[in-house]
Structure formats: structure tokens, C-alpha cells
N, C-alpha and C positions, 0 to 999 in steps of 0.2 A: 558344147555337147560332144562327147566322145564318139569318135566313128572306128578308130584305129579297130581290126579284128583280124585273125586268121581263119574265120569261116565263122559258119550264122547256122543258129538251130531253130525250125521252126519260124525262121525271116523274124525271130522276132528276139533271139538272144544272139549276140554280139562276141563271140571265143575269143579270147585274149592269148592266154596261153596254158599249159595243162600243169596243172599242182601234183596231181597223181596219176600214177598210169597203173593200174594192175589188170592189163590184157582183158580177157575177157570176162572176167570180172567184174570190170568199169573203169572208165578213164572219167578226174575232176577235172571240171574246167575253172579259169577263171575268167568270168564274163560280166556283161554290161547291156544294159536293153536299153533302149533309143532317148530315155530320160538319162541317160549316164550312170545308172544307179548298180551298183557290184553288184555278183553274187558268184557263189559256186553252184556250179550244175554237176551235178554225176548222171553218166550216161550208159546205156547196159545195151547190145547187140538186142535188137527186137526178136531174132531168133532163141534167144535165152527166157522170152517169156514164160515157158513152163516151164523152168527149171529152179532151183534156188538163189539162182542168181539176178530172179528177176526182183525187179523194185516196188511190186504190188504190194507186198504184204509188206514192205520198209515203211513206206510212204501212207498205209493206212493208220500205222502205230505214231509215227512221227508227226502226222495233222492233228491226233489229237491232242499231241504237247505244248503247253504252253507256259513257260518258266522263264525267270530270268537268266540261269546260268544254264539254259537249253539253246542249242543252235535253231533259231525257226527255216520252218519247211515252209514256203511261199509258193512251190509251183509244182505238177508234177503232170504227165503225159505219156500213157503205155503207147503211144507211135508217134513217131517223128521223125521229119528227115532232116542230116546233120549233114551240113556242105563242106568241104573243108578243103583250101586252095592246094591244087598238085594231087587230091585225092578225092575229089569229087564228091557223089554223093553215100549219104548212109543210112540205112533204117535204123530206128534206135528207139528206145524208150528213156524217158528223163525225169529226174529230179532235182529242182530248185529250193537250193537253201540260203542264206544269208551269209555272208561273206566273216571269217572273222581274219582282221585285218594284221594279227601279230603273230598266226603261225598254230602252231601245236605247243606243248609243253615241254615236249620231248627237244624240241630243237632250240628252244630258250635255255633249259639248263646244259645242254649242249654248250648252246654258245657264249654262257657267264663262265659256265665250269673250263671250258677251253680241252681240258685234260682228263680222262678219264682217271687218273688220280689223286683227284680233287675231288672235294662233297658238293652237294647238291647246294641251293637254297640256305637262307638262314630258318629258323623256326618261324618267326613272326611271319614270313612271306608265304612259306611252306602252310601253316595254320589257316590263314586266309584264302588261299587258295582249297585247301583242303575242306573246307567249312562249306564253302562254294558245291564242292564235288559232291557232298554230302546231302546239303539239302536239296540238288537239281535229281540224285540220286533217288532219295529218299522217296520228293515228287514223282519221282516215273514209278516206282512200287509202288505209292497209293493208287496211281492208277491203272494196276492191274497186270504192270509187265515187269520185264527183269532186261537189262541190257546186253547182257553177255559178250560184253566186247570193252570192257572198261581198259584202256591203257593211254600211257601217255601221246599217243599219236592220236585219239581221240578225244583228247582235251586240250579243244583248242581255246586262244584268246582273242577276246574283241580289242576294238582299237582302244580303250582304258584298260586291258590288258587283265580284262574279269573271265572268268573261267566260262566255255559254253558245251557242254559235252554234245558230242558230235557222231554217226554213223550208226544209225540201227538198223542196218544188215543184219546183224545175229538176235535181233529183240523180237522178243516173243511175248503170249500174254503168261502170267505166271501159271493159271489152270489148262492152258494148253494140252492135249494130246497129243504125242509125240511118239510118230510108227505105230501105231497100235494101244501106246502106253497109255495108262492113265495120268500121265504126266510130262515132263521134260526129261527126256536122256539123249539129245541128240550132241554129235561134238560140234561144239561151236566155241568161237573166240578164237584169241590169237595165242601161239606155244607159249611164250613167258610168262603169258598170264594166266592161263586156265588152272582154272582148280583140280585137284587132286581126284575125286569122286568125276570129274568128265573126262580125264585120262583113263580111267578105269574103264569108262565104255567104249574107248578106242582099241582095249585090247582083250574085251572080252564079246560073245555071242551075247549074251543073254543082258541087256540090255537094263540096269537100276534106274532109278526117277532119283533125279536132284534136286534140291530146291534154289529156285533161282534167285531166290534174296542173296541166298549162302553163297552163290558161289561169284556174284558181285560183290561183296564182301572180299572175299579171296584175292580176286582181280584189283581191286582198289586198294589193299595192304602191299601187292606188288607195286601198284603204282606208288605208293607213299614212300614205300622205301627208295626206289627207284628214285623219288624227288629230293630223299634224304641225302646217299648216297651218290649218286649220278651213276646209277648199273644198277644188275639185275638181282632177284637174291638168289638164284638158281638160273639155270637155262629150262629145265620142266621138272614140274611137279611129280615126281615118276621115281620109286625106288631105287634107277638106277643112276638117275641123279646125284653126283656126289653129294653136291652141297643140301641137297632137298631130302637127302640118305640121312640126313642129322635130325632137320626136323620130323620125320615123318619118326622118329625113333622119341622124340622129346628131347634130344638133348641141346638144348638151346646153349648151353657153356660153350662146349666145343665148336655149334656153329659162328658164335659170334665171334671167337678169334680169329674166322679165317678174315675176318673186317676191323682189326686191330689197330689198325693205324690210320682208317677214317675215324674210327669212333676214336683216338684220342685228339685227332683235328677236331670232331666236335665237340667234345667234354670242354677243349680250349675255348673255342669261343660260345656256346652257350652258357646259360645260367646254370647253375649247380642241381642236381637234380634231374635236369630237364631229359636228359638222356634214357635215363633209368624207367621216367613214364612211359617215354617213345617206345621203347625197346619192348616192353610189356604192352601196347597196345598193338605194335605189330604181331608181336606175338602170337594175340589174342584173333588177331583176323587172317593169320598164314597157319593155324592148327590144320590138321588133316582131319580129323573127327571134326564135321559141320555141323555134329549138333552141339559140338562144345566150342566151335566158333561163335566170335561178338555179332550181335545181331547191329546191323544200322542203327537200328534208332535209341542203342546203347552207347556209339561213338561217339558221338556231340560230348555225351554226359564222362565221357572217361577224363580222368585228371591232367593226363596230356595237353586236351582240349582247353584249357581253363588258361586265362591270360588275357593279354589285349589280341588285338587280329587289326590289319588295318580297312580302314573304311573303304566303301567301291572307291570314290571316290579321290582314295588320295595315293591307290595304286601306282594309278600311272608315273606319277612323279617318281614313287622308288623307286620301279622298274627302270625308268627311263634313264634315274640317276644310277643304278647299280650297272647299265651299260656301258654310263659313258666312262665311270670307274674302271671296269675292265677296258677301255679303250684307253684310260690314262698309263696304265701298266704295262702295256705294248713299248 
């Protein structure tokens, strides 16, 4: 049984050490309770209850998820006190999710790709995983919310190395009232990824309603690419964007050559064609008009989609094996 800790929450969770620290924001832990059993805990200053930082409204949307390629919520607590050695005590509010044991996504193509002049993923692994993001996606809009925080830091992997999307900090329900609105227009998410229509109300008074399918959508075609590539496809979505200056005008020609020399790395090693789909489904979900943006539950069905995908189950073995290939190349 595991005792080893650097301080104890609640006498009843066991801190290991911290995965994330974003100040007052919330620091993750990774912990262990008296069974030996992992998880992460995120923890928020008990003074930040009324504020948007608190975990009340995270943890009410997050209980009632329940998917496979969803991180579960097992525990949560608006007061606690966190002990923590050389620093004594803390008031805090908490929540307990399940541990995933391989990281994020962002730091796996990271660490295959080695080089940010290197591409991402092959298709088949990419597909798989994407397929994953899709239907845990799909699940939280049936029921009623939107994520608004889709990126590759939030999609983490379990120990078979299956997709679990993670952090509803920014999750709202989709018919939500927002400031007065009859809808969503608050800025939420993270810069790389937010959609074009939520930058809009960061730089105007008067406040538009977006629609939260759409602008998950948006956020998951940067993530795609991002797993294509290994980068970003703009730094924001914002006319003064160089790279985002192309699409937001349509001209897709011009922006893809500034990616000339990934995309003939992968014309090389994928199948013939395969390129050409990808490109138009990105496309199709990085438009700045959201009403001419692909709807989720048209993605599955686009031709890109179509092929084999590998099984949960036999994940882990590629992964495992595509690691220790890059370790053979050192």
C-alpha cells in the first residue's frame, strides 16, 4: 500500500506531486488515497468561490458524464483543508478525477515528433484517435453542453493510451444565458484555439450569441491539425493574424504553401489521395462563417473518415511500439 506523499487533503487524499500549477486558477495534483488507488485532484483557493474560477458549476456538468473516452469525475468538495509539508495548511475546494496514465496528447506528439519540423502522427493513429474525440464530443452535446476548451492539452491518455477528454472549466450548458444574453458570448477557451465569432466579443461592447456546437468544432479542427502537423495553424483566429489573414479571406492556395514542405513529408508517406480529403475537412471546420462550418455529426461521415482505424485495444501495442522506434533512432 502506498504512503509515500508531500501533504494530504482532507486526511483522506495522499499528494504525490503537482502535474499542473496555474496559480490561482488551480494547481493538479497527482494523488493516491489509503487503497493505493491514483487520481488527479484539482484544487481552487476556497476564497475564489464566488468567482469563475470556482469548481461548482465544473463539477456539476462533469458528474453527469459518463463515456468512455470522457475523464471520470469521482470526487468533489467546495471546502477542504490541504496540508502540505514546509507550507502548512490551506483552505481549498476540490475535485477528483481519474488519473490518465500517458499524459496529454500534446506532449506524446511532442515526444514521437522530437522536432517541431517534423509532422505529427501517421493517419491511421491520427483517425483513431480522432474518431474517439468525436464521439466523447458528440456525447457531451447530446447532453446539452458544449466544451469550449477543446485542445490538445485536454486530451488526455489512459494507460492503453485511448483518448479521455478532460477539463470543463469553460463547459457550459448550450441554452445557457450568458450576461444577460439569450445565449453564449462569454470568451472562453484557450488563444489557439478559439473560434473566430468568440474573438469578436473580446474586442467589441456589444456582445453576439455563438453557438457552442460551432465553435467546438472550430477548436477540434485546430486540434486535428495540430496532430497533423505538430504546430499550430495560426497563433489567433483575428484578422490581424497573418496566417488566419488567408483564411478568414478564403484563400486556402496561398495559406497552404506556407506548410509546403510538411505536406510533401506527408503526400510521401501516406496513401494517394489521402491528403486532399484531410485538407478539405480541415477546411471545412477552421471556416470563419459558423454557419457554413461542418457540423459534428457530419464529420464521422466525411470521406477522410473512411478506412480502417485501429481497435481500443490494440493501441497500446502501436504506441508503445512507435516509441521505442524513436528511441531506436537516437
Amino acid at each position: 500500500m502506498k504512503t509515500y506523499s508531500t501533504g494530504t487533503l482532507s486526511n483522506k487524499y495522499y499528494l504525490e506531486k503537482e502535474l499542473c500549477n496555474n496559480g490561482y486558477k488551480g494547481v493538479v495534483y497527482l494523488a493516491h488515497n489509503a487503497e493505493g488507488q491514483k487520481m488527479a485532484i484539482k484544487t481552487v483557493a476556497s476564497y475564489l468561490a464566488n468567482t469563475p474560477y470556482s469548481l461548482s458549476e465544473e463539477q456539476k456538468i462533469h458528474y453527469q458524464l459518463d463515456h468512455k473516452y470522457i475523464i471520470k469525475c469521482l470526487d468533489y468538495m467546495p471546502e477542504s483543508i490541504l496540508t502540505k509539508e514546509y507550507i502548512g495548511e490551506k483552505s481549498v475546494m476540490y475535485l477528483t478525477t481519474e488519473f490518465a496514465e500517458n499524459g496529454d496528447l500534446l506532449g506524446l506528439i511532442q515526444k514521437i515528433s522530437k522536432d517541431s519540423k517534423k509532422i505529427g502522427m501517421n493517419f491511421k493513429i491520427i483517425k483513431t484517435w480522432f474518431s474517439q474525440i468525436v464521439s466523447a464530443l458528440s456525447y457531451i452535446h447530446e447532453q446539452g453542453f458544449c466544451h469550449r476548451d477543446i485542445k490538445l492539452d485536454n486530451l488526455l491518455l489512459s494507460s492503453d493510451y485511448l483518448i479521455k477528454i478532460a477539463d470543463f472549466g469553460c463547459s457550459i450548458a448550450m441554452n445557457a444565458n450568458e450576461t444577460g444574453k439569450n445565449g453564449l458570448c462569454s470568451v472562453k477557451g484557450t488563444e489557439n484555439y478559439m473560434a473566430p465569432e468568440i474573438w469578436e466579443n473580446d474586442y467589441t461592447k456589444e456582445k453576439k450569441i455563438y453557438d457552442g456546437g460551432k465553435i467546438d468544432v472550430f477548436s477540434l479542427g485546430v486540434a486535428l491539425f495540430s496532430m497533423v502537423f505538430n504546430g499550430h495553424p495560426f497563433n489567433k483566429a483575428i484578422p490581424r493574424d497573418q496566417f488566419y489573414r488567408l483564411i478568414l479571406v478564403n484563400n486556402w492556395e496561398e495559406y497552404w504553401k506556407i506548410f509546403i514542405e510538411k505536406i510533401k513529408m506527408i503526400t510521401e508517406r501516406e496513401e494517394a489521395g489521402e491528403w486532399e480529403l484531410l485538407k478539405d475537412l480541415i477546411e471545412k471546420m477552421l471556416t470563419k462563417d459558423s454557419e457554413k462550418r461542418i457540423e459534428l455529426k457530419d464529420i464521422l461521415n466525411h470521406k477522410w473518415m473512411n478506412g480502417d482505424v485501429y481497435k481500443d485495444e490494440e493501441m497500446a501495442k502501436v504506441i508503445e511500439n512507435l516509441l521505442k522506434e524513436r528511441v531506436s533512432e537516437e
